[in-house]
N, C-alpha and C positions, 0 to 999 in steps of 0.2 A: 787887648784889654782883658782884665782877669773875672772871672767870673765870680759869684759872692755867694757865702753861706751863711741863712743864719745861725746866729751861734748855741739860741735858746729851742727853736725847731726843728733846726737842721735841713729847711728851704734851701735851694741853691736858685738863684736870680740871673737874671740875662746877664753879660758882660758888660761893663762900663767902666768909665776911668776912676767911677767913687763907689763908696757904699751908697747902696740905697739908703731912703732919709727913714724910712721906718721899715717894719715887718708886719704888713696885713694879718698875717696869720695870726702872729703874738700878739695883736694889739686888740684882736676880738677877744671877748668873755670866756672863753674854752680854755685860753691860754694866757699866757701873760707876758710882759716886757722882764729881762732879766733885772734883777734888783739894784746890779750895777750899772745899767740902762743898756740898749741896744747895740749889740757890736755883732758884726761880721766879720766873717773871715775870707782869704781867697785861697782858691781851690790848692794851690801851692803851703798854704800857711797851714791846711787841716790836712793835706797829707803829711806835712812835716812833724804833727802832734800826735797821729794815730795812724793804726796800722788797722787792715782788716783780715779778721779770723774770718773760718767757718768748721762748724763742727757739726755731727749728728744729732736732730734733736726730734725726737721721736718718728726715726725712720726717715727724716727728711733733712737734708744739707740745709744748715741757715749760716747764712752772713750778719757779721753785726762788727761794728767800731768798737777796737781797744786803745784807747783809755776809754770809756761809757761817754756818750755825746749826743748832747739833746735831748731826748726822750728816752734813747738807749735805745732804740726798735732793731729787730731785724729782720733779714728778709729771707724769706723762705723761697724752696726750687722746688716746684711741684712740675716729678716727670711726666712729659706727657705728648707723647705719639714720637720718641726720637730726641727730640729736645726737651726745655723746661718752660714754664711759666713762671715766674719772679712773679711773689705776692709780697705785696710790700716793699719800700725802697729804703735804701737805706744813704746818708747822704755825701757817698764816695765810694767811687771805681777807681782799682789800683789794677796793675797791668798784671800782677799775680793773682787776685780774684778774679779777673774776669779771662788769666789762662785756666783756674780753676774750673768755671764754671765753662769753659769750651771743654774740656777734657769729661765732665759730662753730658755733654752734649747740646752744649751751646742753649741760647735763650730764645726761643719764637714767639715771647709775649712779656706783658709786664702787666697785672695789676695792682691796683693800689685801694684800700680801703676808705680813706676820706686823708682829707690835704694834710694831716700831721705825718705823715708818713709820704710824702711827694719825693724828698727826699732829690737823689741827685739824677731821677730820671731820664732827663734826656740824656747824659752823659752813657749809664747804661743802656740807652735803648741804640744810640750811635752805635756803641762796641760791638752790637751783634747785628749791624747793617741796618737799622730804623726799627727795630720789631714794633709791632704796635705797643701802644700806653693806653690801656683804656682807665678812662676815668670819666665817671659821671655827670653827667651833664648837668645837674642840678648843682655842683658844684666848680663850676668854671669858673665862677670869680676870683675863686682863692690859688689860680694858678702862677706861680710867680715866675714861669721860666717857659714861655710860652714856646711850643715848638709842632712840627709836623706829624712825626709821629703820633700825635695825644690824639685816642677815638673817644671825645665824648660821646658815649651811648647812651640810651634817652631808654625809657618804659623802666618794668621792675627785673627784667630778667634779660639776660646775653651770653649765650652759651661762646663761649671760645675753641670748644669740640665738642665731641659726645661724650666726653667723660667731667669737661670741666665749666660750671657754670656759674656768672655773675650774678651778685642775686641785692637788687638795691632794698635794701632794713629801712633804711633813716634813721634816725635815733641822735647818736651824736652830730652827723650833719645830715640836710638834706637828702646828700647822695650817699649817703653810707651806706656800703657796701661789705656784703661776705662773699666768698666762693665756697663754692662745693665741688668737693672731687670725690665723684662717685668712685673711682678705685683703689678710693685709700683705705686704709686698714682692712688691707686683707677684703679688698671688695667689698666691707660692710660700709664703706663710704666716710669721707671726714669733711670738717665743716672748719674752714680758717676765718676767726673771727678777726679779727685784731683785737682793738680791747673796745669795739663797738660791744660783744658782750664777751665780759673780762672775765677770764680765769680767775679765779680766788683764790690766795694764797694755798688754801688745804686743798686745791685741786680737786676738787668734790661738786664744787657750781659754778656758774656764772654770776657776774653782778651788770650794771648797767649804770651809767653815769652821761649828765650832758657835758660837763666838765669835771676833768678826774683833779686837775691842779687847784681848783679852785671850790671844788667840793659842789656843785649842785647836781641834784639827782634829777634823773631822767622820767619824766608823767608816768603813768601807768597807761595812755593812749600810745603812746610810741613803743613800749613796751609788748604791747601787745600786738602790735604791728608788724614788730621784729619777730613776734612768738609764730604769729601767723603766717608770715612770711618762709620762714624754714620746717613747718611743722609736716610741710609732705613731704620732705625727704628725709633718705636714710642717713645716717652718721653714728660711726661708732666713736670718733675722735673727734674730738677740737683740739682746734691749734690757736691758742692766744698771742699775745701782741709782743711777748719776750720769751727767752731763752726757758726752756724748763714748767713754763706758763702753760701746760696741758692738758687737755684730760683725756687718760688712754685708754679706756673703754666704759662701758655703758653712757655715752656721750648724752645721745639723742634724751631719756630718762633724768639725766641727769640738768638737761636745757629746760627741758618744763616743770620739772620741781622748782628749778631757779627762779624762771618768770612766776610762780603761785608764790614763792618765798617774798623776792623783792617786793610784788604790788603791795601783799600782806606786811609789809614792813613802811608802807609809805603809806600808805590807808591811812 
């Protein structure tokens, strides 16, 4: 039986012989139902319409779907001890990305920032023998492809080595999460947000949204949650939630101007 994707997400769901009758995901307030109403695809049908690149983007190998699909997100290889960490999912593993991503040295982990980016998970976590999936335990309801792999880890912090650590914000969901990788940029450390807090087009700040489709802005208590949350560590970089979406130095500086901009802007 073929597996399903959604087509306005980019969820992939258990195997069954129909589409599921809706999308949990799209149907909460973050996100939306497609205007043409809710369709899936099977894993065969969206490899048939897209292929997957990967190119350098600041320093780091990211994946992402050509023709643009769903959210557009991709997924970043953050090296670390021999292999990589996959931040973020993106929702399809082709036998060419994932000889790609063996030829640097294969995957010994996957996280994911919060459920818009769940993407095709388990699929990826298979190809490189189960690697773990951590995902946030605050957010397990919104899992649509329920598998073995998945560590939901519970508290605010979960190191996955000494270099790379899970660090739950909240803000857009519950479980929202950043990593921090202290050996990036040159050792001064980098901070992958997804667009929990979103690069700004001028690449100069962050912003912060509880839904970006639907325009409602994020409290100034959760805000400061997230400020709080990453203010002890170093980071010279962020890596936001798309291609080019960066900021390539004075990172850390540049996060708390954003948090004093944003509140002052919602006040």
């Amino acid at each position: 039986m073929p597996l399903w994707t959604c087509e306005t997400c980019g969820a992939q769901f258990s195997d069954s012989g129909h589409p599921p009758a809706a999308c949990p995901i799209c149907e909460d307030e973050r996100q939306y139902v497609n205007w043409k109403g809710q369709r899936f695809l099977t894993r065969a049908e969206l490899a048939d319409g897209h292929r997957l690149v990967w190119r350098d983007d600041l320093g780091l190998t990211s994946l992402a779907l050509e023709p643009n699909f769903a959210i557009g997100q991709r997924a970043l290889l953050v090296p670390d001890g021999g292999g990589c960490v996959m931040w973020d999912c993106i929702p399809l593993a082709t036998s060419e990305a994932i000889a790609h991503v063996r030829s640097l040295g294969g995957l010994k982990a996957i996280a994911i920032s919060h459920p818009h980016y769940y993407g095709a998970l388990a699929d990826w976590s298979e190809a490189f023998g189960g690697v773990p999936v951590y995902l946030h335990a605050d957010d397990r309801q919104w899992v649509t492809r329920p598998h073995p792999s998945i560590v939901h880890w519970t508290g605010d912090q979960h190191p996955i080595s000494d270099d790379v650590l899970l660090l739950r914000t909240g803000g857009h969901f519950a479980g929202a999460t950043m990593m921090h990788w202290s050996r990036g940029a040159e050792g001064k450390g980098a901070l992958l947000t997804g667009d929990i807090a979103q690069v700004t087009m001028d690449r100069r700040f962050v912003s912060f949204m509880y839904s970006y489709p639907n325009y409602m802005p994020l409290n100034a208590a959760a805000v400061r949650r997230i400020a709080a949350a990453v203010e002890p560590l170093a980071f010279d970089h962020i890596y936001g939630a798309w291609w080019g979406r960066n900021i390539a130095s004075g990172a850390k500086a540049a996060f708390a101007a954003s948090v004093q901009r944003y509140i002052a802007a919602i006040a």
